[in-house]
Backbone as numpy.savetxt, mean C-alpha at the origin, in Angstrom:
# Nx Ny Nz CAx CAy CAz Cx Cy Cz
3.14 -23.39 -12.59 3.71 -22.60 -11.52 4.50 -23.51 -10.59
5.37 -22.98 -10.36 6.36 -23.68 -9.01 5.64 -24.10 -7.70
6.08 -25.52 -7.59 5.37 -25.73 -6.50 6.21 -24.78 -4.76
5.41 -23.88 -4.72 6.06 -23.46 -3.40 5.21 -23.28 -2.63
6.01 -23.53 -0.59 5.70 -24.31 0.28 4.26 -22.84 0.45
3.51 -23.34 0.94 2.40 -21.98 1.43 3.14 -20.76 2.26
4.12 -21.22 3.23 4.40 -20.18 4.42 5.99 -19.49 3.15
6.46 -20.34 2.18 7.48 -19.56 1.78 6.63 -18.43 0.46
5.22 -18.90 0.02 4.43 -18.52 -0.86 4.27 -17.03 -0.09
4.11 -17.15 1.10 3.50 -16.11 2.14 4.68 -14.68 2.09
5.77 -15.14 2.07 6.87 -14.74 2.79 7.38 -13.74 1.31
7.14 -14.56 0.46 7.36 -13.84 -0.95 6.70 -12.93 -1.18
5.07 -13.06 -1.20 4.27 -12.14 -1.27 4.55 -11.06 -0.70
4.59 -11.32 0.64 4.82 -10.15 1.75 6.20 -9.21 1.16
7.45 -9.70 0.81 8.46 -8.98 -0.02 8.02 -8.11 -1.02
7.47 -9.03 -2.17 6.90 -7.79 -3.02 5.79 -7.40 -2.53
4.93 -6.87 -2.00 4.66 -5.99 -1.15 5.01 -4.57 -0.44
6.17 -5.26 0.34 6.91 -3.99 1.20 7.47 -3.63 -0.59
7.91 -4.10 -1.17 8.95 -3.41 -2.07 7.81 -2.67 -2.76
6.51 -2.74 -3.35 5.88 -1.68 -3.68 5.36 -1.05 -3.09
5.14 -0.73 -1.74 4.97 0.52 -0.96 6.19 1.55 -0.85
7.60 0.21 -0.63 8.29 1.29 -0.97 8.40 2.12 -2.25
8.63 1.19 -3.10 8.30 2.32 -4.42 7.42 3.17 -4.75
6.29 3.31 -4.31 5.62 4.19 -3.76 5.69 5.23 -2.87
6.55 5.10 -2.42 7.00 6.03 -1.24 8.11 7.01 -1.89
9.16 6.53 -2.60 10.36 6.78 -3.19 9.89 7.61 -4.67
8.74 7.27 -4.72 8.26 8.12 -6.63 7.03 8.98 -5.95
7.04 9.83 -5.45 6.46 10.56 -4.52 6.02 11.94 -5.88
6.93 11.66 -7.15 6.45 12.48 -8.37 5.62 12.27 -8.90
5.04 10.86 -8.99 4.04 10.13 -9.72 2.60 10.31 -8.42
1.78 11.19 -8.94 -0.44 11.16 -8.38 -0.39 10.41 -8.57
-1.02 10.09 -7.25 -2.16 8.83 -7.17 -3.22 9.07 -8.31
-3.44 10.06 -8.74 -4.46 9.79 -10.05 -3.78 9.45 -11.24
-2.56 9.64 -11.35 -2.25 9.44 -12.57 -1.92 7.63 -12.11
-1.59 7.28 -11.17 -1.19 5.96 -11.18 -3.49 5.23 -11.49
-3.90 5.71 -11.13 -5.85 5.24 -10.88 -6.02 5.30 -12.56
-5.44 6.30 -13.46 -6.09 6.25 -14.75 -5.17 4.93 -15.56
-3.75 4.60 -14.93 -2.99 3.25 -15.76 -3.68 2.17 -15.15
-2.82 2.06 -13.80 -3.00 0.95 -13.38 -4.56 0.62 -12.51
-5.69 1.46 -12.70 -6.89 1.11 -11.93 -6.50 1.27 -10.64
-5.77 1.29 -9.60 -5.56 1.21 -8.53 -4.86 2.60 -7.91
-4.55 3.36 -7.06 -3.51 4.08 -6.30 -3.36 3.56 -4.60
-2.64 4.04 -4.43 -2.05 4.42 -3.27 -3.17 4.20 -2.48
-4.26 5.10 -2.38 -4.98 5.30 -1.33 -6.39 4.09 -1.21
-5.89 3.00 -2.53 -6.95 1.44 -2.79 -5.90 1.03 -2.56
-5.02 0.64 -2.15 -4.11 -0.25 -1.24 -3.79 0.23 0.22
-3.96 0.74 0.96 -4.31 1.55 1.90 -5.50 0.82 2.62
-6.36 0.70 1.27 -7.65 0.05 1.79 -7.68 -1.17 1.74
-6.86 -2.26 1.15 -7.00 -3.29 0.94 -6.46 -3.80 2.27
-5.11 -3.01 2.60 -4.40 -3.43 4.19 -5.20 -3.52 4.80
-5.68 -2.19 5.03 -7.10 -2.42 6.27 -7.86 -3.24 6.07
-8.64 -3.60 5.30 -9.89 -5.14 4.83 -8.79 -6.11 5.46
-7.64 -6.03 4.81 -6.77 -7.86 5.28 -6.69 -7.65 6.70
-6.42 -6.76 7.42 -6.24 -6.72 9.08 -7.56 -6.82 9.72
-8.59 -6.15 9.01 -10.24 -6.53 9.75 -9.87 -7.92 9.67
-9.54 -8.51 8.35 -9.79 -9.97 8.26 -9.24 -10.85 9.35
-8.47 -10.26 9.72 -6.92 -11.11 10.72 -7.46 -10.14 12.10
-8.57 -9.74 12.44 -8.75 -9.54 13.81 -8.29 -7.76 14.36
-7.56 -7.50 13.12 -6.32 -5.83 14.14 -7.28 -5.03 13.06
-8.06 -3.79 13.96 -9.13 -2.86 13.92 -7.75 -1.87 13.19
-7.57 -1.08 12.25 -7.18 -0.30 12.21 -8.16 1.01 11.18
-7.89 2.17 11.44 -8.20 3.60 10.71 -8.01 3.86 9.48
-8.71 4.51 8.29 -8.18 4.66 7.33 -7.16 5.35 7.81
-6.64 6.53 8.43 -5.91 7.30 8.23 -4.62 6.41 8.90
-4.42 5.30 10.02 -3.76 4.62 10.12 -2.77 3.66 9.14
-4.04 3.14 8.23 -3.87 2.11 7.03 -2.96 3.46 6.05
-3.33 4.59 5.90 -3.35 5.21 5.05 -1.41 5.66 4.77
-1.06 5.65 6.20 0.23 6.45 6.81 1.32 4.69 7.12
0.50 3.54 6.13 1.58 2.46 6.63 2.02 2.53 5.24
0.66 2.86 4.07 1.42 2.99 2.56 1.98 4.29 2.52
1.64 5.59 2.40 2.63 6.71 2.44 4.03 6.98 3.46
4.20 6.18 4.62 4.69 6.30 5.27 5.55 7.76 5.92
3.76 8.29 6.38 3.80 9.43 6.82 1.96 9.73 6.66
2.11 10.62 7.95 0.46 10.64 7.62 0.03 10.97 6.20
-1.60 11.14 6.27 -1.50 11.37 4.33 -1.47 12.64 4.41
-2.39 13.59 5.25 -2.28 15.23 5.00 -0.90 15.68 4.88
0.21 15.01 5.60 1.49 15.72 5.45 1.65 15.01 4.51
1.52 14.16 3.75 1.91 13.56 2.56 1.72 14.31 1.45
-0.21 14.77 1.13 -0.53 15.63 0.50 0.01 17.16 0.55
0.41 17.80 1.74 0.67 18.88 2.19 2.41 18.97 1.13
3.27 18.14 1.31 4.43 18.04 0.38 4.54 17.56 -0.80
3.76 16.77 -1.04 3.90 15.85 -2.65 2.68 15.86 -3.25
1.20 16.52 -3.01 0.47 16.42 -3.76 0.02 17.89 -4.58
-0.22 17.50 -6.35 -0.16 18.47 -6.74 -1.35 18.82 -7.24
């Protein structure tokens, strides 16, 4: 693996990141269950993982807080339009 610096290691991560929430946000056709039976994971276990990393780093946040930084939009109105 490439040696890269920790804070540019950081900075990368954090990119792909935002770029799969956004894609997540943008394929609003694709359940969270159907993404839980491929990839083991959805939407609403990354949701949770934010929140664990921010307990970790000190900032208290809500599921339903954590929940509305990956849907970007609360989740009931999320569910209320895109869930089927």
């Amino acid at each position: 693996m490439a040696d890269i610096p920790d804070s540019k290691r950081v900075e990368i991560e954090a990119a792909a990141f935002r770029r799969l929430v956004q894609h997540f946000r943008d394929r609003t056709d694709v359940q969270n269950l159907d993404v839980m039976n491929l990839a083991g994971f959805c939407r609403n276990c990354l949701s949770k993982w934010y929140r664990a990393a921010a307990t970790e780093r000190g900032v208290e946040l809500s599921d339903p807080e954590a929940r509305e930084v990956i849907y970007g939009m609360p989740y009931d109105e999320w569910k209320q339009k895109f869930q089927k």
